[in-house]
C-alpha positions as CSV (number, residue, x, y, z in Angstrom):
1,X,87.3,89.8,78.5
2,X,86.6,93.0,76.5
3,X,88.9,96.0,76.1
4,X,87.3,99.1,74.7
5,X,89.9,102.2,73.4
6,X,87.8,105.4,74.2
7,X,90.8,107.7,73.6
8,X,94.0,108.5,72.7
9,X,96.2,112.0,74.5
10,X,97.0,113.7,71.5
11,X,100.6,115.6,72.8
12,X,101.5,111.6,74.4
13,X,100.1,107.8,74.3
14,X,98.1,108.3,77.0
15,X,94.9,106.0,77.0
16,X,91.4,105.8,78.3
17,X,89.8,102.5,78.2
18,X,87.3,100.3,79.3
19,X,88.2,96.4,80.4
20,X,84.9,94.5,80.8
21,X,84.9,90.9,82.7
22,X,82.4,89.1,83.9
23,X,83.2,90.3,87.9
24,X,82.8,94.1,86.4
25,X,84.5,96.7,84.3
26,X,87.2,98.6,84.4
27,X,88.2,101.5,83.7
28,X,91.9,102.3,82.2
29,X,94.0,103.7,83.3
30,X,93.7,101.8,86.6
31,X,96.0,101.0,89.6
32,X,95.4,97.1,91.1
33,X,95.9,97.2,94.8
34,X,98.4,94.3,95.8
35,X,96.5,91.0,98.2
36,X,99.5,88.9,97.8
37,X,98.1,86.5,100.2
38,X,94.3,87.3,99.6
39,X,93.8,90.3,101.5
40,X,95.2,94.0,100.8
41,X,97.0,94.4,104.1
42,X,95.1,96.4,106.5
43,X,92.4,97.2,104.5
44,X,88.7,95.4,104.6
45,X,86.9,94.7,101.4
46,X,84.2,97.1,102.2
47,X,86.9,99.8,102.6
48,X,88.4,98.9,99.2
49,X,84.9,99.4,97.8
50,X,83.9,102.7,99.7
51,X,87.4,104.6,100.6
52,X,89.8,103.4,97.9
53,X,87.4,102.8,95.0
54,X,89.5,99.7,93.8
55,X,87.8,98.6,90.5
56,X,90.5,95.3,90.8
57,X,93.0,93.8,93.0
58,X,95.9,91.2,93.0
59,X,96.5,88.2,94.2
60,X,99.7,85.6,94.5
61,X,99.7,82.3,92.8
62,X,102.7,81.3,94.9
63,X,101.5,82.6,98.3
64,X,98.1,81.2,97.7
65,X,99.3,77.8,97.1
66,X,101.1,77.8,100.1
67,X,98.5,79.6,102.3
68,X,95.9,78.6,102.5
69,X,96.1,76.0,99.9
70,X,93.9,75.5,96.8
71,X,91.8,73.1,98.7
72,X,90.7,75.5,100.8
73,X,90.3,77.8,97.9
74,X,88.0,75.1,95.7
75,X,85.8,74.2,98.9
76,X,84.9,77.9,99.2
77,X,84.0,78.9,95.6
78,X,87.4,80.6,94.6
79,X,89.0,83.3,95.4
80,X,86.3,86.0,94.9
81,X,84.0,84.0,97.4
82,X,86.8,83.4,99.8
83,X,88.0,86.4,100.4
84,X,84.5,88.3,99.4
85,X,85.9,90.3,97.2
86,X,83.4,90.3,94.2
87,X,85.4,92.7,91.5
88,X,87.5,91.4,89.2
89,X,90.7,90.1,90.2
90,X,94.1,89.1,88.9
91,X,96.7,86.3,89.7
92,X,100.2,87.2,89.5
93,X,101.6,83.3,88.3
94,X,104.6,83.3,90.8
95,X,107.2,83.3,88.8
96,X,108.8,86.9,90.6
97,X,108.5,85.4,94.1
98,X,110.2,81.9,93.0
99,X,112.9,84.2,91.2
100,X,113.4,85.9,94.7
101,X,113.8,82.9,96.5
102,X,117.4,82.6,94.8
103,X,119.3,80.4,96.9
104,X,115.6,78.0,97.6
105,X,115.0,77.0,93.8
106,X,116.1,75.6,91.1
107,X,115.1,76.6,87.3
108,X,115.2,73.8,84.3
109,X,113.6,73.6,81.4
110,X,110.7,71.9,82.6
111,X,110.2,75.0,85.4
112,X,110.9,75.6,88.8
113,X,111.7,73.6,92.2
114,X,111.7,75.1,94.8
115,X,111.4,75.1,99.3
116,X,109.0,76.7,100.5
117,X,109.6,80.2,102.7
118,X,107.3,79.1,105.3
119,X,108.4,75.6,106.2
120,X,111.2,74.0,103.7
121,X,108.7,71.9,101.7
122,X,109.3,71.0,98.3
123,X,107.3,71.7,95.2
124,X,107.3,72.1,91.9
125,X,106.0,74.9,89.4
126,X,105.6,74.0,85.4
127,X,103.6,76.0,83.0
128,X,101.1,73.6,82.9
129,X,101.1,73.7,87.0
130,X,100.7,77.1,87.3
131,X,98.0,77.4,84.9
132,X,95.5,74.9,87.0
133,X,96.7,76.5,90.0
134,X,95.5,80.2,88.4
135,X,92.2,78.4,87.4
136,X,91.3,76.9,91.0
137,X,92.1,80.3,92.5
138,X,89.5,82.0,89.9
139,X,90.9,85.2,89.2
140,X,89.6,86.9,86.4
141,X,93.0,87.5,84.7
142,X,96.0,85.4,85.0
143,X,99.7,85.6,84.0
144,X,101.8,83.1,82.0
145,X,104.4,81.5,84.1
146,X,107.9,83.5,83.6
147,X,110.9,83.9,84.9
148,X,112.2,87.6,86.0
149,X,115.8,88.1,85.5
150,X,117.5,90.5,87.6
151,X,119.4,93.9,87.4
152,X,121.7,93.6,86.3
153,X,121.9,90.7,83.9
154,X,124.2,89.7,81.5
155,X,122.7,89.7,77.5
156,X,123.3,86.0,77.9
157,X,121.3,85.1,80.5
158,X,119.0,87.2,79.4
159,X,118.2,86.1,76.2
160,X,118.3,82.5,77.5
161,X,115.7,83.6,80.0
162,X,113.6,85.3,77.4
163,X,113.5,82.2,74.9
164,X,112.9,80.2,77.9
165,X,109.8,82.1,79.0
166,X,108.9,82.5,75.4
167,X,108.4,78.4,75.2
168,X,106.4,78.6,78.7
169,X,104.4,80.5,77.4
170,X,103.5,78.4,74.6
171,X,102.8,75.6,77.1
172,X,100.8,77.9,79.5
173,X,98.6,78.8,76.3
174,X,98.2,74.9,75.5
175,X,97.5,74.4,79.1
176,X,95.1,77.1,79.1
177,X,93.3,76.6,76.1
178,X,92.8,72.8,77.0
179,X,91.0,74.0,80.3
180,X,88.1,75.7,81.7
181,X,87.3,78.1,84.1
182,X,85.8,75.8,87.5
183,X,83.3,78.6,88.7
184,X,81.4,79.4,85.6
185,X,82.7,82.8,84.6
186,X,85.5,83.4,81.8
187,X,89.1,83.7,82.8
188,X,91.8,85.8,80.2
189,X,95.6,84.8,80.4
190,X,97.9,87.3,79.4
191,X,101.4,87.2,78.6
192,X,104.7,88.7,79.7
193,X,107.5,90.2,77.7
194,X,110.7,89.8,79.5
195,X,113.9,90.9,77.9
196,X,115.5,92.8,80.6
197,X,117.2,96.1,79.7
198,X,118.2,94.9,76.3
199,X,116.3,96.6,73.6
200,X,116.5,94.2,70.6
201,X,115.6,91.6,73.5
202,X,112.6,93.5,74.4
203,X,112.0,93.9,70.4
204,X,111.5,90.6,70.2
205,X,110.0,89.4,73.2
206,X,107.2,92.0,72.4
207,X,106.6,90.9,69.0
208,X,106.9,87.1,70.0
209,X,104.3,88.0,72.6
210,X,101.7,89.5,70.7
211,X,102.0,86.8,67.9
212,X,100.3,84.9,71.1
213,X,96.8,87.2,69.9
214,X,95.5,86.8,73.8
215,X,93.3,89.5,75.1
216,X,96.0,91.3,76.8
217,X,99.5,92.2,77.4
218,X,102.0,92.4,80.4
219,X,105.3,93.7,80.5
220,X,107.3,92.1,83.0
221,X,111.3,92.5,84.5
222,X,111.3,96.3,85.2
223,X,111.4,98.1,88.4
224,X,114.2,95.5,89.7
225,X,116.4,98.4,90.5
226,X,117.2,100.2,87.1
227,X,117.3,103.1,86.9
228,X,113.9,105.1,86.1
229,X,115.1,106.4,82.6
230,X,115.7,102.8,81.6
231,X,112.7,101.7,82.4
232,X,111.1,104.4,80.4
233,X,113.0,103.8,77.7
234,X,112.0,99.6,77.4
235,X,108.0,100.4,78.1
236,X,108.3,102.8,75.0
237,X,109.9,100.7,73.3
238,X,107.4,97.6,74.1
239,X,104.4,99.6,73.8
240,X,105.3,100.9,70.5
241,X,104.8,97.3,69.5
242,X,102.3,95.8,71.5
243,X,99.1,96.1,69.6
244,X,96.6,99.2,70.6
245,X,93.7,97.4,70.9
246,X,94.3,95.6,73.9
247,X,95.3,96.3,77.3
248,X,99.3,96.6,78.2
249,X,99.8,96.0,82.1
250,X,103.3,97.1,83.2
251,X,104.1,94.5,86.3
252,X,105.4,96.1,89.7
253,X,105.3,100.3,89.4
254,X,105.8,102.0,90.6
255,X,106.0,105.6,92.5
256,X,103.0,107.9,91.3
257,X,105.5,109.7,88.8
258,X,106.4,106.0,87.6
259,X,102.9,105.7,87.0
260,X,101.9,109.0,85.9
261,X,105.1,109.1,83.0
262,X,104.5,105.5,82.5
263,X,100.8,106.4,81.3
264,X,102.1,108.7,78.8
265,X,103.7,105.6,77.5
266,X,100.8,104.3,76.5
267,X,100.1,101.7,79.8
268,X,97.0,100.9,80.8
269,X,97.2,98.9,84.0
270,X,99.5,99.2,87.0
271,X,100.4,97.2,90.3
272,X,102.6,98.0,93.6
273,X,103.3,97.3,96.8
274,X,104.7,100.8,97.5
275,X,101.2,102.6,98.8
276,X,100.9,100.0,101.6
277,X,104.2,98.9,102.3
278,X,105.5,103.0,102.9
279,X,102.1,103.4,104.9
280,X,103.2,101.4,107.5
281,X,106.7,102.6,107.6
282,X,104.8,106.2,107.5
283,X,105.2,107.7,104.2
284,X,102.4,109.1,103.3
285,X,101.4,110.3,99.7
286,X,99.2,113.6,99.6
287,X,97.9,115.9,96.3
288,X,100.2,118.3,97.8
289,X,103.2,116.0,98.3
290,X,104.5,113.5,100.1
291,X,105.0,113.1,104.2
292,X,107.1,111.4,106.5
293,X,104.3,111.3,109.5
294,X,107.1,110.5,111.8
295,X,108.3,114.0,111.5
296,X,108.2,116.3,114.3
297,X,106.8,118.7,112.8
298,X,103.3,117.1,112.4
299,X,103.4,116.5,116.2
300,X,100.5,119.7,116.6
301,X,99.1,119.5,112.9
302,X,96.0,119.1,113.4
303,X,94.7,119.6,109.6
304,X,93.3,116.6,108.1
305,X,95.4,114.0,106.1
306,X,94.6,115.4,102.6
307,X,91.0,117.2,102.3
308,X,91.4,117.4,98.4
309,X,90.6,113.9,98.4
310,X,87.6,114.0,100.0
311,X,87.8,110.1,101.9
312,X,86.7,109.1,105.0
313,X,90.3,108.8,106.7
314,X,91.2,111.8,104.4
315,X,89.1,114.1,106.1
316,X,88.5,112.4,109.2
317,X,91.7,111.9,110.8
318,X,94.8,114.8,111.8
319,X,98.4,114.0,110.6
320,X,98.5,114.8,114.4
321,X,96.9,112.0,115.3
322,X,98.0,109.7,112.7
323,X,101.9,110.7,113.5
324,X,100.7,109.2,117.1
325,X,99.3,105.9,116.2
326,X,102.4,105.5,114.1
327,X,104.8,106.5,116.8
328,X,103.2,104.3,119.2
329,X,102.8,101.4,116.7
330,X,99.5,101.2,117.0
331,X,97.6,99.3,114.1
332,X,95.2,101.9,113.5
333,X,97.9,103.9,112.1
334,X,98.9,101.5,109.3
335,X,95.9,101.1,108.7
336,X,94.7,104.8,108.2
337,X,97.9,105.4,106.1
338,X,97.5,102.2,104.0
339,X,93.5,103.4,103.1
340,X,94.6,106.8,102.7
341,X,97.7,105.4,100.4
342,X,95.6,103.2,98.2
343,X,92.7,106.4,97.8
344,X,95.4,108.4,96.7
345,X,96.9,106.3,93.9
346,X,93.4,105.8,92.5
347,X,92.7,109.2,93.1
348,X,95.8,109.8,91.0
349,X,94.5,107.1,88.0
350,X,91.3,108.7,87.9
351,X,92.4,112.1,87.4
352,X,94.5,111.2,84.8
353,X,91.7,109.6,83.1
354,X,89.9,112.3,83.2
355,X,92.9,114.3,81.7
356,X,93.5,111.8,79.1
357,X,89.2,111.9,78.4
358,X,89.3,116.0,78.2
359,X,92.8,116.5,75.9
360,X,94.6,118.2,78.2
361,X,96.5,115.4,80.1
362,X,100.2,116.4,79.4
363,X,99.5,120.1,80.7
364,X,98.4,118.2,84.0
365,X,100.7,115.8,83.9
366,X,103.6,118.4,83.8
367,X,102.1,120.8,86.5
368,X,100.8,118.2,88.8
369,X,103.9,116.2,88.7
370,X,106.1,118.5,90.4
371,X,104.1,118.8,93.5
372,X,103.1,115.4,94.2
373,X,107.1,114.5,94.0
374,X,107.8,117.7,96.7
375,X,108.5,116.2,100.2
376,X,106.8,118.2,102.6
């Protein structure tokens, strides 16, 4: 993997940048729509391509494992070939949905047991584990295994955590370096700093992290349910240390102004499962501002969704009619909402790209801001 700096906001830390793998570039900033289990939900690969413009997507080391198994995953090529998704592609390494099982697992030094969600089975995540797992599912970019501490969290626990994840990481990076991509094309592992909401925590995890030198950088343990201004303040803080020449990707944000302040921070790459999972309760994200489609008064609106956009559901499709697939639960609905939600967030990336690219991003950022938050 290659990461190229083009620019630099001069009023902010904005970035444009170009990642290069061997399943495509990317360009940075750059939203990463969330397949947990393989697939964006609702969406088909040929409307990621054409509608959203996804550049790269997600997918879940834990989920995959279970469903549908890395058997099933080798036979078919990896994951790219499985699913037919053939842009790059990124693994998150499990360790936030083995933290959510809580009462299911058990964390040791060695890593993680824990029951399955699905049926109660038993298994067993290590560092070294989750990195072969990562290279049978073929994802261009995978994460070291962590463990995400919860908000809030006592300085103690956290710190334990953060040493912890510190020597897994080590391990992963043994594990990695030891092994080889099984499809022929390069994977890049990146780390996670962890930390919590403790400054000198995150101070140190940062450094620890990029003493690692891997291509890129992940900062992990936010959006937990902090609050936004603490957040802010530990991605400052981390990306005043993580080195500039290589990508920082800030796990799990957020809302657009999450993203869009977050940016100014100086990150470069972005996941969440907000844009599809408020589609299909509804919530709708526009360049105007954001809709509750369940809303009566959308019930004779017959303007399309969001015409500044310019996509096929954008312009095709009434909140009218939209507010009646939804009300009637009708799949079509989600699905319109999740395609519109996903254009809209790279929509969102691009444009600030494009601010970042012609020096004027933090004039944008502050005027568009305010509209985009407005509920209509």
């Amino acid at each position: 993997m290659d990461f190229k700096l083009e620019v630099t906001d001069a009023k902010s830390k904005a970035r444009a940048g170009v990642i290069t793998t061997d399943h495509g570039q990317i360009e940075t900033p750059i939203f990463m729509p969330v397949g947990t289990a393989g697939t964006v939900k609702t969406v088909h690969q040929r409307e990621l391509n054409e509608d959203v413009k996804a550049q790269i997507i997600l997918g879940n080391t834990y989920h995959l494992y279970l469903r549908p198994g890395l058997d099933v995953i080798e036979a078919a090529g990896g994951l790219h070939k499985f699913n037919g998704f053939e842009k790059p592609m990124l693994t998150d390494s499990g360790g936030y949905q083995v933290y959510s099982l809580k009462h299911r697992r058990k964390i040791t030094e060695e890593g993680v047991k824990f029951q399955s969600h699905i049926d109660g089975s038993r298994h067993n995540f290590t560092p070294e584990v989750v990195m072969d797992i990562q290279r049978t599912i073929g994802a261009d970019i995978i994460m070291a295994f962590d463990e995400c501490t919860p908000y809030p969290c006592d300085r103690k626990y956290a710190r334990e955590s953060m040493e912890m994840t510190h020597r897994w990481l080590k391990r992963c990076c043994d594990r990695f370096d030891q092994t080889e991509s099984k499809y022929g094309y390069s994977q890049t592992l990146f780390p996670i700093v962890q930390g919590s909401t403790y400054h000198d925590l995150r101070e140190k995890s940062a450094e620890t992290i990029a003493s690692f030198g891997r291509e890129g950088n992940a900062i992990g343990g936010l959006s937990v349910g902090e609050p936004a201004e603490m957040m802010y303040e530990s991605t400052d803080l981390v990306c005043s240390i993580l080195p500039a020449d290589k990508p920082r990707y800030l796990m799990g944000v957020g809302t657009p102004e999450n993203i869009l302040e977050c940016i100014a921070l100086g990150v470069d790459m972005f996941d969440c499962v907000m844009p599809t999972r408020n589609a299909r309760h509804g919530l709708i994200y526009t360049s105007e501002g954001i809709i509750n489609i369940k809303n009566k008064k959308w019930e004779k609106d017959f303007s399309p969704l969001d015409p500044n956009l310019g996509g096929y559901v954008d312009t095709a499709y009434s909140k009218a009619y939209v507010r009646h697939l939804v009300h009637s639960s009708e799949a079509l609905g989600a699905q319109i909402a999740s395609i519109h939600n996903l254009a809209f967030y790279l929509w969102l990336v691009g444009e600030a790209r494009a601010h970042i690219k012609a020096g004027d991003f933090s004039t944008w950022k502050n005027l568009i801001l305010p509209k985009i938050s407005s509920r209509l």
